[in-house]
C-alpha positions in Angstrom: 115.2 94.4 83.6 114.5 96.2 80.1 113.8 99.7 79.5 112.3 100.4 76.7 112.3 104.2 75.4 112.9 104.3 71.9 112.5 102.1 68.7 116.2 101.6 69.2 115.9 100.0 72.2 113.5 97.3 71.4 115.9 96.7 68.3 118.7 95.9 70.8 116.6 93.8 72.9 115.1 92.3 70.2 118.5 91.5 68.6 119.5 90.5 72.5 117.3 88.0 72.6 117.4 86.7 69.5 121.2 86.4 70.3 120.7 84.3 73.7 118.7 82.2 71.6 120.1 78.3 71.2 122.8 78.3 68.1 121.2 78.4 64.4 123.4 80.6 63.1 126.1 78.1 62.1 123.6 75.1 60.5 121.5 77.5 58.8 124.7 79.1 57.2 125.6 75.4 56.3 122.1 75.0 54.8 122.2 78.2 52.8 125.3 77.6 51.4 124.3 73.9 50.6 121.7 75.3 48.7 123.4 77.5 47.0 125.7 75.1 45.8 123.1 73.3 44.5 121.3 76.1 42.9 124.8 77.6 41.1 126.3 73.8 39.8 123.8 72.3 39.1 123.1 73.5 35.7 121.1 76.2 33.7 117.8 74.5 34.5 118.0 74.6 37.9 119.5 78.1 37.9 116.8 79.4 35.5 113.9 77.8 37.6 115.9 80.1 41.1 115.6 82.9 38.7 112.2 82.9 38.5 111.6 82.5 42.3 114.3 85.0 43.3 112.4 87.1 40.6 115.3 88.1 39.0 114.5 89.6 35.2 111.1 89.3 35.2 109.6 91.1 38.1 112.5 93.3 39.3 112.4 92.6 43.2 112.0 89.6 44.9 109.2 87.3 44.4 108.6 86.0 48.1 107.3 89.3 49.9 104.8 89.3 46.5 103.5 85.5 47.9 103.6 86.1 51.6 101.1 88.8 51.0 98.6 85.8 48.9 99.4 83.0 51.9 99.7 85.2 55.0 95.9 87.2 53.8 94.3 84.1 53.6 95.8 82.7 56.7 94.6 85.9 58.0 91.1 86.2 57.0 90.9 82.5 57.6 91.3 83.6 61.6 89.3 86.2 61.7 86.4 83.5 60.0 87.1 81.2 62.7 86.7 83.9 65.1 83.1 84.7 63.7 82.8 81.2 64.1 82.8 81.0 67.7 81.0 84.3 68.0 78.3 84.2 66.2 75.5 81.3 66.0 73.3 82.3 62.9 76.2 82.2 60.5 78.2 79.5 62.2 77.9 77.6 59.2 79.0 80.0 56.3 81.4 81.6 58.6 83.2 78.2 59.5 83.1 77.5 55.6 84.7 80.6 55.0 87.4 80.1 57.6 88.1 76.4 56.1 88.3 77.8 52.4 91.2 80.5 53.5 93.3 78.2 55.5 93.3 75.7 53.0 94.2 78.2 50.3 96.8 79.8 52.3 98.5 76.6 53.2 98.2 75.5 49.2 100.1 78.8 48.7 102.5 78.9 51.4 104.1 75.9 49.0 105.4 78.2 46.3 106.0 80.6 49.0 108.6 78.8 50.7 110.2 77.7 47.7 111.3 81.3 47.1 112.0 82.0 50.5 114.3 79.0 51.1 115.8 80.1 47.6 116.6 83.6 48.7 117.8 81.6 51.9 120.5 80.3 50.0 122.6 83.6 49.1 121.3 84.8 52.5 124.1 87.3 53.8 125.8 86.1 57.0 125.0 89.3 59.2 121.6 88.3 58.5 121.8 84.4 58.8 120.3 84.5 62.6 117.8 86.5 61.7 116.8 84.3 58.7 117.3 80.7 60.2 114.9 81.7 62.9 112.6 83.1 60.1 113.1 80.1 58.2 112.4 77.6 61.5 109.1 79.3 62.5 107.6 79.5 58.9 108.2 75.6 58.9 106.6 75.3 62.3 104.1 77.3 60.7 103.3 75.9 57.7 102.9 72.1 59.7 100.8 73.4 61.8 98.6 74.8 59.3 98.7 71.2 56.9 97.4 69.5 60.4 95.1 72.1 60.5 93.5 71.1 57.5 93.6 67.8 57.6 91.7 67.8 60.9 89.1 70.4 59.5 88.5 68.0 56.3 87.8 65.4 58.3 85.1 67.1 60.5 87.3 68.0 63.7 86.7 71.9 63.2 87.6 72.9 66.8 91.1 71.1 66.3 91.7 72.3 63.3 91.2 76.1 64.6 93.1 75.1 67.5 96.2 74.3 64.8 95.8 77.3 63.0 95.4 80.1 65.8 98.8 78.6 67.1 100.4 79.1 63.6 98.7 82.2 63.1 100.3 83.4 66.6 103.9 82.2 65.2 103.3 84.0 61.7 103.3 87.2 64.1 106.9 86.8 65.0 108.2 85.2 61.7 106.3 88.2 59.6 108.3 91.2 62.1 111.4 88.9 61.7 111.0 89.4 57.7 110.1 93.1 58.3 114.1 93.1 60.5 115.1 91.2 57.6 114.3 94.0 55.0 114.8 97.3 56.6 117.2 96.9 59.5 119.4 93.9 57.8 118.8 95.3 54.1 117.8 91.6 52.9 116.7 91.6 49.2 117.2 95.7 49.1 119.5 97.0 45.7 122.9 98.0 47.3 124.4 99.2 44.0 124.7 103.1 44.0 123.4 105.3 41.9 124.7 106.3 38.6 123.7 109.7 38.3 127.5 111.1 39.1 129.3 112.1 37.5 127.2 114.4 35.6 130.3 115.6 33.3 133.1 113.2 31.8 135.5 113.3 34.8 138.8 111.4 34.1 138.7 107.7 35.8 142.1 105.8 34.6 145.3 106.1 31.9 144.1 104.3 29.0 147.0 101.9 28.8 146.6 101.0 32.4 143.3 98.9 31.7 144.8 95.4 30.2 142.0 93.4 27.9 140.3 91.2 29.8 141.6 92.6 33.0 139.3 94.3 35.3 139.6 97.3 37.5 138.1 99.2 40.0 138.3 102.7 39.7 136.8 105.0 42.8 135.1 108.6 40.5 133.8 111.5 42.5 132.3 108.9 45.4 131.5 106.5 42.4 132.8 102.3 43.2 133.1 101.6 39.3 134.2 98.6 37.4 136.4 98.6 34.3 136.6 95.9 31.7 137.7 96.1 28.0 136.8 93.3 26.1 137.6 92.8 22.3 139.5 96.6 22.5 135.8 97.9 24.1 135.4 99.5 27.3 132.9 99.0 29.4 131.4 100.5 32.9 129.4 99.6 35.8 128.9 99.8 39.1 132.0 98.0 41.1 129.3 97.1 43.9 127.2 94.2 43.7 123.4 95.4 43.7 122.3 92.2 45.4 124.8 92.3 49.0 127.5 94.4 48.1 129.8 92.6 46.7 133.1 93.5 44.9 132.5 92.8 41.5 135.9 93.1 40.5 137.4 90.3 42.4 134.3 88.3 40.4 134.6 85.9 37.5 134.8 87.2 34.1 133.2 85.4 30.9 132.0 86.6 27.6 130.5 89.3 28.8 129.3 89.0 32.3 130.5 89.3 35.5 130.0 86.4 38.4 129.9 88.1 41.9 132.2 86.3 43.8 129.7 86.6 47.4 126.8 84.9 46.1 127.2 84.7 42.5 125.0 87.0 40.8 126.0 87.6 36.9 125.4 90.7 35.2 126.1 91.4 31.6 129.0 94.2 31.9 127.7 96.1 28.4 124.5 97.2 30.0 124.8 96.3 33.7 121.2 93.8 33.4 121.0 91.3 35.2 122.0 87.5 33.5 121.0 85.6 36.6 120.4 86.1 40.1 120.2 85.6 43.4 120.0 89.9 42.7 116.8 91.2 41.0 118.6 94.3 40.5 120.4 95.9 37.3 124.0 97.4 38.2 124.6 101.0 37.6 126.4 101.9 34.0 127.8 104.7 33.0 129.0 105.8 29.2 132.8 105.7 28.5 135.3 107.5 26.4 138.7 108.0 25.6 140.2 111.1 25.4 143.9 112.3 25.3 145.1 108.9 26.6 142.5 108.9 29.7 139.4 106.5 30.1 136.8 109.1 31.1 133.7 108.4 32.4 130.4 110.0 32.8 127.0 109.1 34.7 123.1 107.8 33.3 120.6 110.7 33.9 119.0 108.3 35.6 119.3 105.6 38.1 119.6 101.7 36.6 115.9 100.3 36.2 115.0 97.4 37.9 115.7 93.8 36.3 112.0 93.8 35.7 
């Protein structure tokens, strides 16, 4: 038997649970990364079309929270019209309207929706993979529900079709507090790079003839992770940590100018830290750079590294 006493507690039960659950760890990690395969080889249409549903350089966080509020609102309100419906005689009709109007809208935007969702799915981390399979099964669930909801209510069978949706609606609950774990216990789609604000004076970070061209290093500055890279005789600094899960940018590929994560494969231009393509919607950290007295020095931004937006 449970006992429940703090928020803490229903997190471990929660996570207890969802742990006893049958295994969807494993295939949903095998999806994800199939996906992301997909997404990173299979060329700069396909990557530029995940940019824009991550939301990477354009909105500066990512896109599906931004549609789940459009699709789960009218799913929503679409309940709540069906509810009037059985409650109320003298505006049955308008009210049923009403309630058929919203579902159908929600369910025409729960489309796009899940196209960004199953696209941040792909560079899901794996501490988070459980969490975001069973998100991923029950928005599915969902979302067939809702299309048979429809159909029945376009061709006359209200009852049935509110019988379809109030089940979804009911599983929309639990896959909507699974997004909010997802976000703010697992850190889903949160920036993880730190910020650039220290250090506030040139501090001394590596012997200048230490840092080969074309060779990247990471350098550790008054509680600062930053990356090194001189290319054509320039140096240049960001933040060592991958914005999007954390990554060790270091150990990524290096070309032209940009640095490939080597986790999930976000690129970031290394002369300004912006983001070149995601899954991150987040700019990295930079910081200026001298040389002085045979020492890279660097100092911090005054302020933290605007979004990729």
């Amino acid at each position: 038997m449970w006992k429940i006493e703090s928020d803490r507690d229903i997190h471990q039960i929660t996570d207890q649970v969802i742990q006893q659950l049958p295994n969807v760890e494993e295939p949903g990690l095998r999806l994800a990364r199939r996906l992301h395969h997909q997404i990173v080889n299979g060329g700069d249409m396909v990557r530029n079309v995940a940019d824009v549903l991550h939301g990477s350089k354009w909105l500066g966080h990512p896109l599906h929270p931004v549609l789940t509020d459009v699709t789960l609102g009218a799913w929503m309100m679409g309940f709540v019209f069906d509810l009037l419906s059985l409650l109320t005689l003298r505006r049955w009709r308008s009210s049923r309207h009403a309630a058929d109007t919203l579902t159908t809208l929600g369910t025409i935007t729960a489309i796009p929706t899940a196209l960004a969702g199953m696209t941040d799915y792909s560079a899901i981390k794996k501490p988070a993979a459980r969490h975001g399979a069973l998100h991923g099964l029950l928005n599915t669930i969902m979302l067939g529900l809702y299309i048979l909801s429809v159909r029945a209510r376009r061709g006359g069978h209200w009852f049935s079709g509110m019988l379809y949706s109030s089940a979804a609606f009911g599983l929309g609950l639990v896959s909507a507090w699974l997004g909010g774990e997802l976000v703010y216990n697992l850190r889903v789609g949160v920036n993880h790079s730190q910020p650039a604000r220290r250090p506030a004076n040139w501090m001394p970070a590596l012997p200048d003839d230490s840092l080969l061209e074309g060779q990247p290093q990471r350098v550790r500055v008054e509680g600062q992770d930053i990356l090194l890279y001189r290319k054509n005789g320039i140096i240049y600094a960001i933040g060592a940590v991958c914005s999007h899960a954390g990554g060790p940018l270091e150990q990524g590929q290096f070309y032209d100018y940009c640095v490939q994560c080597p986790w999930h494969d976000s690129v970031y231009d290394v002369r300004d830290g912006s983001v070149v393509h995601g899954p991150t919607t987040y700019n990295q950290p930079v910081y200026q750079v001298r040389v002085m007295n045979g020492h890279i020095e660097v100092k911090g931004t005054e302020h933290e590294p605007a979004s990729a937006g």
